[in-house]
C-alpha positions as CSV (number, residue, x, y, z in Angstrom):
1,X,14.4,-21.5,-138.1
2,X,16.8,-23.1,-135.7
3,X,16.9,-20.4,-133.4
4,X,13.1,-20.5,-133.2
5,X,13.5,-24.8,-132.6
6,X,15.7,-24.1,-129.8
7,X,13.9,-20.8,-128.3
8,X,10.7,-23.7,-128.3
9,X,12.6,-26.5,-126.8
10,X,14.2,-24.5,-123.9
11,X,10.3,-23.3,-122.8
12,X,9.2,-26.5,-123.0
13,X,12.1,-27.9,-120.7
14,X,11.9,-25.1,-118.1
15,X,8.3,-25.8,-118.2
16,X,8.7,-29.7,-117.2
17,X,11.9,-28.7,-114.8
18,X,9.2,-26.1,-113.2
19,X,6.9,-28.9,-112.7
20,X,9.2,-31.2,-111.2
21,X,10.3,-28.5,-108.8
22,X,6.7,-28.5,-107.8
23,X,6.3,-31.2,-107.2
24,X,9.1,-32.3,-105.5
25,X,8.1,-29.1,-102.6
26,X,5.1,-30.8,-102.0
27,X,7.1,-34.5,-101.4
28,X,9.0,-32.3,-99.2
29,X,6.2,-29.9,-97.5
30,X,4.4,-33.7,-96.6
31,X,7.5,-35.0,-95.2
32,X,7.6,-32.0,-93.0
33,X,4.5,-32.5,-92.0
34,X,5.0,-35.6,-90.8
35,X,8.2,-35.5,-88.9
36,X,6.0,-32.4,-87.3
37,X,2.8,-34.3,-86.1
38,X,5.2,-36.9,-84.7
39,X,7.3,-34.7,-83.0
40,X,3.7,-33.3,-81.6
41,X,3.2,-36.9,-80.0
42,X,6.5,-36.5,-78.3
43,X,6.0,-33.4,-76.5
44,X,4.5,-33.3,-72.8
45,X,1.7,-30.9,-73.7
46,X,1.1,-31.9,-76.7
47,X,0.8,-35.6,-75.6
48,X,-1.8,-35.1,-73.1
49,X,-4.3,-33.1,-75.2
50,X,-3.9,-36.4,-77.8
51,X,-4.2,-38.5,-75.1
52,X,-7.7,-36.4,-74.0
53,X,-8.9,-36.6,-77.5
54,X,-8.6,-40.3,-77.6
55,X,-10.6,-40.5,-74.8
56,X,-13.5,-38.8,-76.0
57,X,-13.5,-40.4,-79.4
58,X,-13.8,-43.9,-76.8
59,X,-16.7,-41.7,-75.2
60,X,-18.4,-40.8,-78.3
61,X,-18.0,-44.5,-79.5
62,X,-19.7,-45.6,-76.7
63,X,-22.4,-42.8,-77.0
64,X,-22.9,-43.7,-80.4
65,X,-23.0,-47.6,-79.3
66,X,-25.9,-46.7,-76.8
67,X,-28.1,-45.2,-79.6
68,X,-28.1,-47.5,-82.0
69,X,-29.3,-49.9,-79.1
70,X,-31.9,-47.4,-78.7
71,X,-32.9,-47.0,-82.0
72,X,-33.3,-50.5,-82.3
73,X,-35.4,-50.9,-78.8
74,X,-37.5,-48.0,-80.4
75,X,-37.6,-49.9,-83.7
76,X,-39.5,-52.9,-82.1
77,X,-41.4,-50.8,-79.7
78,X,-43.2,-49.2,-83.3
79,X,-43.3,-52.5,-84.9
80,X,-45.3,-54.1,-82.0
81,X,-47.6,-50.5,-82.0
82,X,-48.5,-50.9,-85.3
83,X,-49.4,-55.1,-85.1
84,X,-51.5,-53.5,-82.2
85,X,-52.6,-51.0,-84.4
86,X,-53.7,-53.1,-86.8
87,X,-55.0,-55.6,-84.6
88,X,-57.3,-52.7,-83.2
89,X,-58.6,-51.9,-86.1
90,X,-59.8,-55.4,-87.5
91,X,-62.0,-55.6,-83.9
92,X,-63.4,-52.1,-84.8
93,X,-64.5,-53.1,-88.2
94,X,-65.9,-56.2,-86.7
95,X,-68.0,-54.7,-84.1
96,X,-69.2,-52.0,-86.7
97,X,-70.1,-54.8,-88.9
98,X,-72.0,-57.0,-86.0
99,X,-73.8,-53.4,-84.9
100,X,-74.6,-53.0,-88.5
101,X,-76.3,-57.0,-88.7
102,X,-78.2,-57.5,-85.4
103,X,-80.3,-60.8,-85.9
104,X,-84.0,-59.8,-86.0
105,X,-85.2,-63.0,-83.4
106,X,-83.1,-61.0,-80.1
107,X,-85.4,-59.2,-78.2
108,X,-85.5,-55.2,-78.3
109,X,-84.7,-52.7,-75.7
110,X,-87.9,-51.6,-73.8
111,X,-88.4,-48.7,-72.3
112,X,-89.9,-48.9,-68.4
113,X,-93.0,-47.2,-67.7
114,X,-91.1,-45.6,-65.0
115,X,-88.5,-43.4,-67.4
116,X,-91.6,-42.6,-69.9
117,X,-94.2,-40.0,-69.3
118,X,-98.0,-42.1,-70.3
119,X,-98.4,-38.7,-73.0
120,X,-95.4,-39.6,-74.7
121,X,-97.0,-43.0,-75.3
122,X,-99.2,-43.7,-78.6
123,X,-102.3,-45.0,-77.5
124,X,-102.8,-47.1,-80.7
125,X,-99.1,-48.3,-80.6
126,X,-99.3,-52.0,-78.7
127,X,-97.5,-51.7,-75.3
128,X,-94.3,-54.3,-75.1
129,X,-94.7,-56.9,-72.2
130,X,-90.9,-58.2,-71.1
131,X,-90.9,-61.8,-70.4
132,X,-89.8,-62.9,-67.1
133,X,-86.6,-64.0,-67.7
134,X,-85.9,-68.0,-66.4
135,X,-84.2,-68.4,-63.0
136,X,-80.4,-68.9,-63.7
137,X,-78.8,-71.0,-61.0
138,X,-76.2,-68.5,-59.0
139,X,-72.6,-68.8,-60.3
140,X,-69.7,-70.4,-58.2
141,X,-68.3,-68.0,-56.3
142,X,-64.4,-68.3,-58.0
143,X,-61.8,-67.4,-55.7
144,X,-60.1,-64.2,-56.5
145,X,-56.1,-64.0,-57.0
146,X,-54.1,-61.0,-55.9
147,X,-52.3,-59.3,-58.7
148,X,-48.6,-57.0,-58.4
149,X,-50.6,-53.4,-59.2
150,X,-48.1,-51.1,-62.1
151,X,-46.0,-48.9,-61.3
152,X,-47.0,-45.4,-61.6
153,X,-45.2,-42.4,-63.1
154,X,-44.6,-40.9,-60.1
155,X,-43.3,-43.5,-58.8
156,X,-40.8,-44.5,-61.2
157,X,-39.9,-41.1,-61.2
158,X,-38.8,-41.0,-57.8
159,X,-36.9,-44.1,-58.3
160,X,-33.3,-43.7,-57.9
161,X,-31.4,-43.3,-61.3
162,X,-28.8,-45.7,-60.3
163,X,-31.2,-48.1,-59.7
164,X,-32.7,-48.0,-63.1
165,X,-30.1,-47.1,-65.2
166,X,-31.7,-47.4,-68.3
167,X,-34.8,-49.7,-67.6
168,X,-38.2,-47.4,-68.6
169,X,-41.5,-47.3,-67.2
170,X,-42.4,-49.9,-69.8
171,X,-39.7,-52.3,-68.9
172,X,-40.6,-52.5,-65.2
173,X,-44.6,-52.5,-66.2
174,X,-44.1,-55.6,-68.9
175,X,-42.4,-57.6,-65.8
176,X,-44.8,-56.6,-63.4
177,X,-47.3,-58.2,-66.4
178,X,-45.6,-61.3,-67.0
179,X,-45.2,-62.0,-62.8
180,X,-48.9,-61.2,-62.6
181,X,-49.4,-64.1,-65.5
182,X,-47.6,-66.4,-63.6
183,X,-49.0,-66.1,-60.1
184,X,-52.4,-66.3,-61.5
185,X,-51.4,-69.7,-64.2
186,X,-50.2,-70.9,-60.4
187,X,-53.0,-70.4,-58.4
188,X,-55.4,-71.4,-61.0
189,X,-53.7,-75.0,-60.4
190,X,-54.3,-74.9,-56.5
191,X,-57.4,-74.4,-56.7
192,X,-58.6,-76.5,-59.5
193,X,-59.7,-79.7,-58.2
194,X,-57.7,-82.5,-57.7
195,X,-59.9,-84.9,-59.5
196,X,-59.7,-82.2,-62.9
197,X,-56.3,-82.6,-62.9
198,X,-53.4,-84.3,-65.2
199,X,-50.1,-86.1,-64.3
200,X,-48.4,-82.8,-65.0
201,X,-50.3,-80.2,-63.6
202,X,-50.1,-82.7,-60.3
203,X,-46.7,-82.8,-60.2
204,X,-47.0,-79.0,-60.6
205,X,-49.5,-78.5,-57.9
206,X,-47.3,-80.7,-55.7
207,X,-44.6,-78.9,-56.4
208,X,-46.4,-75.5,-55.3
209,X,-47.5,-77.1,-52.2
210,X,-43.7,-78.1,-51.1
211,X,-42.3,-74.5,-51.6
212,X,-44.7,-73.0,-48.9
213,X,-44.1,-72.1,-45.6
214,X,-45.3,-70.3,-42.8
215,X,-44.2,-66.7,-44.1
216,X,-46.1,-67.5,-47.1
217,X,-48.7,-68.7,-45.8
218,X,-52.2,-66.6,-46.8
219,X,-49.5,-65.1,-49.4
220,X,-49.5,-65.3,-52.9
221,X,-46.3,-65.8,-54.1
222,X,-43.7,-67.0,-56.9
223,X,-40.3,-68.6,-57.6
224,X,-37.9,-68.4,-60.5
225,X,-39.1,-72.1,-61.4
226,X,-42.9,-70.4,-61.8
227,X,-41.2,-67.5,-64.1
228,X,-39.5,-70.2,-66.3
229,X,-43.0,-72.5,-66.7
230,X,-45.4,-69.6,-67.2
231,X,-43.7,-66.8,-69.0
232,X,-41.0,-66.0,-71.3
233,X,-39.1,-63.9,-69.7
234,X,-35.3,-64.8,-69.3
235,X,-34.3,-64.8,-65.6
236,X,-31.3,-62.9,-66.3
237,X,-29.1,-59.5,-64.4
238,X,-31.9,-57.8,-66.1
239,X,-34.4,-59.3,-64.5
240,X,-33.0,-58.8,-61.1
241,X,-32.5,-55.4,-61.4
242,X,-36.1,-55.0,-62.1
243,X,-36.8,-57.4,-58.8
244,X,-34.6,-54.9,-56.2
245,X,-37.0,-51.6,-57.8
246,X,-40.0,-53.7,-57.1
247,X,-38.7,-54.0,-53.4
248,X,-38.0,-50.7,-53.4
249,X,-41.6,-49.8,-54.6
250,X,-42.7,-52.3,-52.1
251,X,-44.8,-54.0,-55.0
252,X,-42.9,-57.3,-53.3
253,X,-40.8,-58.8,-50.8
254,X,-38.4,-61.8,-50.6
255,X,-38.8,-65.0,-48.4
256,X,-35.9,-67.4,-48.6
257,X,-35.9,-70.8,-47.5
258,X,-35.0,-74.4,-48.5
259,X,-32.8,-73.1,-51.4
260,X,-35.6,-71.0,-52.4
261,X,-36.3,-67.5,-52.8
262,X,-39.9,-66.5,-52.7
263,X,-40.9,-63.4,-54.2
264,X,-44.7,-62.5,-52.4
265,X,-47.3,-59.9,-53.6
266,X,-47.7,-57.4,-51.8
């Protein structure tokens, strides 16, 4: 019976003594490992591939920076798709309802005797006399103003990438929109009459009158002050950049003067 104790005790304690041994290799195997990844970093070689590696994990960083921009600019570009979506759709539905509920008292469409042949004609169906309509006094001829025209595709295509970067067609297009806005909110208030018009839109119109010269003369043209009252875009880098590919796709040209810089439609 005491042999049999004993016999049972010694497996058990080699068995815990095994263990330790284990795990007192793998202490040591990770110790090893380290003192062997930092001798690594001392070596010549060695150092310069870590050094590589470090800079394309910067490079992926940044890579990985860019796209969530992206995804974000895309993000916004879908939101404002589906509000135009949406938007779309409630001026279908009401156009399908006013088609649907024409008012009885408007007069029908007539056919001419001249698009008709007189057999097609029922003889016992009473022939539609159109009124003469009343004499509407002629319109005021309104002055037109000259608008930036878009940018094609081919175009921006053939625009330089450095000069673009990472502007889309869409970018330089909404710009182009917004200038267009604000030449046309500018020369609305020249030519309004003087007599129409408030303390502030005076002071505007003024204002408009002082900036020209005799470049811009017969011109239509804008300043940064114009973009800032008008629109609401931010007259930023950005917005620069955007300015030098219009040059370049002569869709404008610069006049400076006064402290001023004049960008004219071309």
């Amino acid at each position: 019976m005491c042999l049999y104790f004993f016999s049972s005790e010694a497996k058990r304690m080699a068995s815990d003594l095994e263990q330790l041994c284990s795990h007192i290799n793998e202490k040591i195997g990770n110790i090893k490992k380290t003192l062997s990844l930092r001798n690594c970093g001392q070596e010549p070689t060695l150092k310069t591939i870590l050094n590589k590696i470090g800079d394309e994990i910067i490079v992926v960083n940044e890579l990985l920076n860019k796209l969530e921009l992206e995804i974000q600019y895309q993000e916004q570009t879908n939101s404002s798709l589906k509000e135009l979506f949406e938007s779309l759709e409630e001026d279908y539905k009401d156009l399908e309802h006013l088609k649907e509920n024409i008012p009885p008292h408007l007069p029908q469409v007539t056919v001419t005797q001249n698009f008709v042949n007189g057999s097609d004609l029922d003889p016992e169906e009473p022939v539609k006399v159109e009124e003469p309509a009343p004499a509407k006094k002629p319109p005021k001829e309104q002055r037109s103003i000259k608008e930036m025209p878009f940018i094609t595709s081919d175009e921006f295509n053939g625009i330089p990438a450095y000069m673009k970067s990472r502007l889309t067609y869409c970018h330089i297009n909404d710009v182009i929109r917004e200038i267009n806005k604000a030449v046309i909110s500018k020369y609305k208030i020249l030519h309004q009459p003087k007599k129409s018009m408030n303390s502030v839109t005076r002071n505007l119109y003024h204002r408009f009158i002082d900036e020209e010269t005799k470049e811009t003369k017969g011109h239509y043209f804008v300043v940064e002050a114009d973009i800032k009252e008008f629109t609401a875009l931010k007259v930023d880098k950005r917005f620069h950049v955007i300015l030098n590919i219009l040059r370049h796709c002569r869709r404008l040209s610069e006049v400076r003067g006064k402290g001023l810089t004049r960008y004219v439609i071309m």
